[in-house]
N, C-alpha and C positions, 0 to 999 in steps of 0.2 A: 324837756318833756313836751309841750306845748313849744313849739316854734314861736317867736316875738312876743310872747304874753305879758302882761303888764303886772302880772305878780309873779311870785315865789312859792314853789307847793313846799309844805313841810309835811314829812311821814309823822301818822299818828299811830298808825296802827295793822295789821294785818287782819284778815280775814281767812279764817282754817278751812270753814266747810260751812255746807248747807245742815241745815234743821228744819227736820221736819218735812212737811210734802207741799206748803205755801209759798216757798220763796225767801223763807226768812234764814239771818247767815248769821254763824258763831264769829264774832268778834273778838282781836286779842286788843288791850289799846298800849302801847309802848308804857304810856305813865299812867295808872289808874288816875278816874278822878280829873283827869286834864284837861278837858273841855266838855261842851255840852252839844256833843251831835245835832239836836236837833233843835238848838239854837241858830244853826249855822244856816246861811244861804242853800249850800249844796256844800258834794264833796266831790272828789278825784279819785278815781280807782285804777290801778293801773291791773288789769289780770296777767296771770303765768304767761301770756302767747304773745305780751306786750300793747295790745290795745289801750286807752285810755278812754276813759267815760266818766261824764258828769253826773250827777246823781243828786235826788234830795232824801233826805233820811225822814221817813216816817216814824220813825217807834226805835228808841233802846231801851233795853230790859236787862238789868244784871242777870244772868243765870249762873252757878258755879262761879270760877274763876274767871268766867269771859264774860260778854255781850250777848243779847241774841240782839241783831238791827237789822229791822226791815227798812228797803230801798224804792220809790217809783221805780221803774220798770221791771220789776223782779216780780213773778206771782205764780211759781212755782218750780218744782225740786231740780227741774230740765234747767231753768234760767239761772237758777242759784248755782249750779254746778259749776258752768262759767267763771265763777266768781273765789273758786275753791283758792288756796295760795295767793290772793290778791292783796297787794298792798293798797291801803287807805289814807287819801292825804286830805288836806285842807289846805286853803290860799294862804298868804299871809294877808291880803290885806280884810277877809273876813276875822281874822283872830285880835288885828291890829285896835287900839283900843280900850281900855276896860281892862277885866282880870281873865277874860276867856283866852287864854294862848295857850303855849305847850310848851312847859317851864325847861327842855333840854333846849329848846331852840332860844331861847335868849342864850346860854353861856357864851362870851365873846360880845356882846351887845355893848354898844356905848351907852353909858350910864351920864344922863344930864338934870340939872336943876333945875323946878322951873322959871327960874333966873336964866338959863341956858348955859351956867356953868361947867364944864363937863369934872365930872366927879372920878370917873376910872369906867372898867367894864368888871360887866359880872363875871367870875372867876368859878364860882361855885354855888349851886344850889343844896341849901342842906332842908328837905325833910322833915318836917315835924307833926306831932299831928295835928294840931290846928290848924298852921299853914306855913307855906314853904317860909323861908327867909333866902334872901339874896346876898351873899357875901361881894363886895363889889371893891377893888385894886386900883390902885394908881402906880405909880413909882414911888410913891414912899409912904402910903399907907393902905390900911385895909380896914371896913368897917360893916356892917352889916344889916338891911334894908325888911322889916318884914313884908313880904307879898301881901298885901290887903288895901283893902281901897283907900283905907287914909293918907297910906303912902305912895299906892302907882298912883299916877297922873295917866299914861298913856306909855302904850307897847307901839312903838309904830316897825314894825318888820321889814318894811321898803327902802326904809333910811337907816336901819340899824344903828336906832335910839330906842331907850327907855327913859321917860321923864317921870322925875319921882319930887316928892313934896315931904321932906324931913326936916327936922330944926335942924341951925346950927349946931346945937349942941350935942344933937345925937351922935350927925361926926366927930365933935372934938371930944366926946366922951370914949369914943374908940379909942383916939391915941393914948390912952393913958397907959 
């Protein structure tokens, strides 16, 4: 996407259409609840005609099923139009971190201790509603990691590692 760039964009989201006559655009996000837009540095928009642009997210607002987010340089329905069918990415190394990523984009991630043990990769994400849990594989076991900060350590997306902070025993309570 970006020739030589020193991170990884991951898709979070599409954008359908404009709202409204200010500029502001109906957002879809792939995983509800997955990051926090306007947390982030900036984002990546790729539009329909293939351009790419950086962007900083001023404002999201649940509406219905979707988003409404307003963008810097967007401030009205002419500029927003542009933007109709666009897909929406973020770096990896602004997600890298803490609990802010986008829980599709780890499956396949090495999973390590922070011993630096390597424990397997995450296999699957299941869903719940508190919060996600990490199902995470080796070759000869399987156990599984709640998402929350007592247990990530760190997402780092550039080195595709997860380090995560669990007892012993939680692992050997798997095997049983």
């Amino acid at each position: 996407m970006y020739e030589g760039i020193p991170f990884k964009l991951i898709a979070v989201g599409k954008i359908l259409r404009p709202y409204g006559l200010k500029g502001v655009l109906v957002l879809t996000l792939y995983e509800k609840n997955a990051i926090s837009l306007t947390e982030l540095p900036s984002i990546i928009i790729k539009n329909k005609q293939g351009d790419i642009g950086e962007y900083r997210v001023l404002s999201v607002n649940p509406w219905k099923n979707w988003y409404l987010i307003e963008i810097d340089k967007v401030n009205s329905i002419n500029e927003a139009e542009n933007f109709s069918q666009s897909e929406l990415f973020v770096k990896d190394i602004d997600l890298s971190g803490g609990l802010n990523h986008f829980p599709s984009a780890l499956k396949g991630i090495k999973v390590f201790s922070e011993k630096g043990v390597y424990l397997g990769h995450v296999c699957n994400i299941i869903h719940t509603m508190g919060h996600d849990i990490y199902e995470i594989r080796d070759e000869t076991r399987c156990f599984h990691v709640p998402a929350v900060k007592d247990f990530i350590v760190e997402v780092d997306y550039r080195t595709n590692r997860l380090i995560v902070s669990i007892p012993d025993d939680l692992i050997n309570l798997n095997e049983i």
